[in-house]
C-alpha positions in Angstrom: 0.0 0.0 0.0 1.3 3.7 -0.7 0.7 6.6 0.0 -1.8 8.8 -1.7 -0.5 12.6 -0.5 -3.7 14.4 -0.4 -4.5 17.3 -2.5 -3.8 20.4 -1.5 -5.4 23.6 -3.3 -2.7 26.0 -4.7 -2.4 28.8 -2.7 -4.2 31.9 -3.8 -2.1 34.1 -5.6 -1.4 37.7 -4.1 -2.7 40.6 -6.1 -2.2 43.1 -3.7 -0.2 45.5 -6.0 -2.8 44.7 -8.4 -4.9 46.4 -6.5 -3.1 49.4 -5.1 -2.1 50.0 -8.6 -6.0 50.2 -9.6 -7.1 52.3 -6.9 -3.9 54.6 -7.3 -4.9 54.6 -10.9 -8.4 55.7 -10.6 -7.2 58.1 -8.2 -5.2 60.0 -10.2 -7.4 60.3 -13.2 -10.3 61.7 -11.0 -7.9 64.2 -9.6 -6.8 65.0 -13.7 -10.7 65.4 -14.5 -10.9 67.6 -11.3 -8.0 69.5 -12.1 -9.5 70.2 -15.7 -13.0 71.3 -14.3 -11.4 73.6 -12.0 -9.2 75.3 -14.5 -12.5 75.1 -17.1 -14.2 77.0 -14.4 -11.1 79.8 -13.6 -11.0 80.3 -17.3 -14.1 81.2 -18.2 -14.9 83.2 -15.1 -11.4 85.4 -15.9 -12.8 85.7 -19.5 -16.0 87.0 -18.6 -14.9 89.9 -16.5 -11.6 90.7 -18.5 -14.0 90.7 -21.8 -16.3 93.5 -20.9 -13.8 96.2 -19.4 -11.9 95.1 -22.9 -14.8 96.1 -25.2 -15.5 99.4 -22.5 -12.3 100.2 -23.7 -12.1 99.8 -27.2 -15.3 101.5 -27.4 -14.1 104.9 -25.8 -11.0 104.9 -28.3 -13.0 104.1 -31.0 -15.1 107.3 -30.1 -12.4 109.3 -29.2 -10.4 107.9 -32.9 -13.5 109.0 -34.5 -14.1 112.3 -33.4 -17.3 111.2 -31.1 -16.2 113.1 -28.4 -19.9 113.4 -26.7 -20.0 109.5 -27.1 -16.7 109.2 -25.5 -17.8 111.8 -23.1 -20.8 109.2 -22.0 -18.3 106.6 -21.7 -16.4 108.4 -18.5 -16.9 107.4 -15.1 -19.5 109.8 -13.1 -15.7 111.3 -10.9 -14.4 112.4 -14.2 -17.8 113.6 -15.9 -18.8 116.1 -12.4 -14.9 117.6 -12.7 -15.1 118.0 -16.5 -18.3 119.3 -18.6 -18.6 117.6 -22.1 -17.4 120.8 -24.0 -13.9 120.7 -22.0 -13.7 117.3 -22.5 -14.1 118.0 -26.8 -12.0 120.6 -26.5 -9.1 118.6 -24.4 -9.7 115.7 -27.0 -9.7 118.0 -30.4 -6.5 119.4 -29.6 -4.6 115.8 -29.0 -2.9 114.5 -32.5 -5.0 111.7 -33.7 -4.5 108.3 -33.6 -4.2 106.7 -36.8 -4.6 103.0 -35.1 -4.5 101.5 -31.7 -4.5 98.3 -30.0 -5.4 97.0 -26.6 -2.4 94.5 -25.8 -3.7 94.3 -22.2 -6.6 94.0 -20.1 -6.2 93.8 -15.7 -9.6 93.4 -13.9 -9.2 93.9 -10.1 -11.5 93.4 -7.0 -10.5 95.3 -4.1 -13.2 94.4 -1.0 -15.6 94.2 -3.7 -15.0 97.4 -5.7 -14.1 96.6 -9.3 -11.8 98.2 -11.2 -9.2 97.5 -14.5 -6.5 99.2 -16.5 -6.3 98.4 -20.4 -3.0 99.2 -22.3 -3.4 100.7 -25.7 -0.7 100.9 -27.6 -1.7 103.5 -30.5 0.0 105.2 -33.7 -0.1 109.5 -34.3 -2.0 109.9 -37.7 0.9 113.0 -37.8 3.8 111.9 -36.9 3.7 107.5 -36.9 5.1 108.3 -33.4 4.3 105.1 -31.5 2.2 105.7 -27.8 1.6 103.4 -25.2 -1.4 104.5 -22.8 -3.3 102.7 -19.8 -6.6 103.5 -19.7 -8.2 103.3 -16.1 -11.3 101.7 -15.5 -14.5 101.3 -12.8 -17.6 99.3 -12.6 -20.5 101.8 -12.1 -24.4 100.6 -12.2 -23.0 96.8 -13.7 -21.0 99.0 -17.2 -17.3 99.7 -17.1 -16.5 103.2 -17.5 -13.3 104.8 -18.4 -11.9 107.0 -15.3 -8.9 108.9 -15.7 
């Protein structure tokens, strides 16, 4: 008579760093699709405030390039329009060289304890001369519309 050994099951194999990889896995691409929903979100809230004061902007040169100084005159900030009647302001603005063409290269929004306020760069060119000009214009938030206030 022999002997049978009896069967033993193989042992189960260890998939521990199977898992950890998995779970370290998933964990990284949720923080990745966080990340990206986050930086979505910051993107499109600094585009929606830098956007407006941009078009404020480009607006008033575009008045002031034209020769629409009472619609440039509409597009200052109340400070600026109770020191300055719209006749000085035309007069002020007729006298400048004009600007043959201008650009806004820059646009800062800030919000200091909930007052809102930006500066756009304009870099323009003298119709006279082709002298080249870099200006900031100054802006505020008054009644939800950005006006210029220099």
């Amino acid at each position: 008579m022999t002997y049978e050994p009896m069967m033993v099951p193989d042992p189960r194999p260890n998939r521990t760093l199977r898992t950890v990889l998995i779970v370290v896995g998933a964990l990284l691409a949720l923080c990745c699709v966080i990340g990206t929903c986050v930086g979505l979100w910051l993107y499109r809230s600094i585009k929606n405030s830098v956007e407006p004061a941009g078009a404020a902007a480009t607006a008033f040169v575009d008045d002031v390039q034209a020769g629409n100084y009472p619609g440039a005159y509409g597009r200052l900030c109340d400070r600026v329009r109770d020191g300055m009647t719209q006749e000085e302001f035309a007069r002020v603005q007729a006298a400048q060289l004009k600007i043959s063409s201008y650009e806004i290269t820059n646009v800062n929004v800030n919000n200091f304890n909930g007052r809102l306020t930006a500066t756009a760069t304009v870099e323009a060119v003298q119709e006279a001369t082709g002298a080249r000009l870099t200006q900031g214009l100054a802006l505020v938030k008054e009644d939800d519309e950005w006006r210029v206030c220099q």
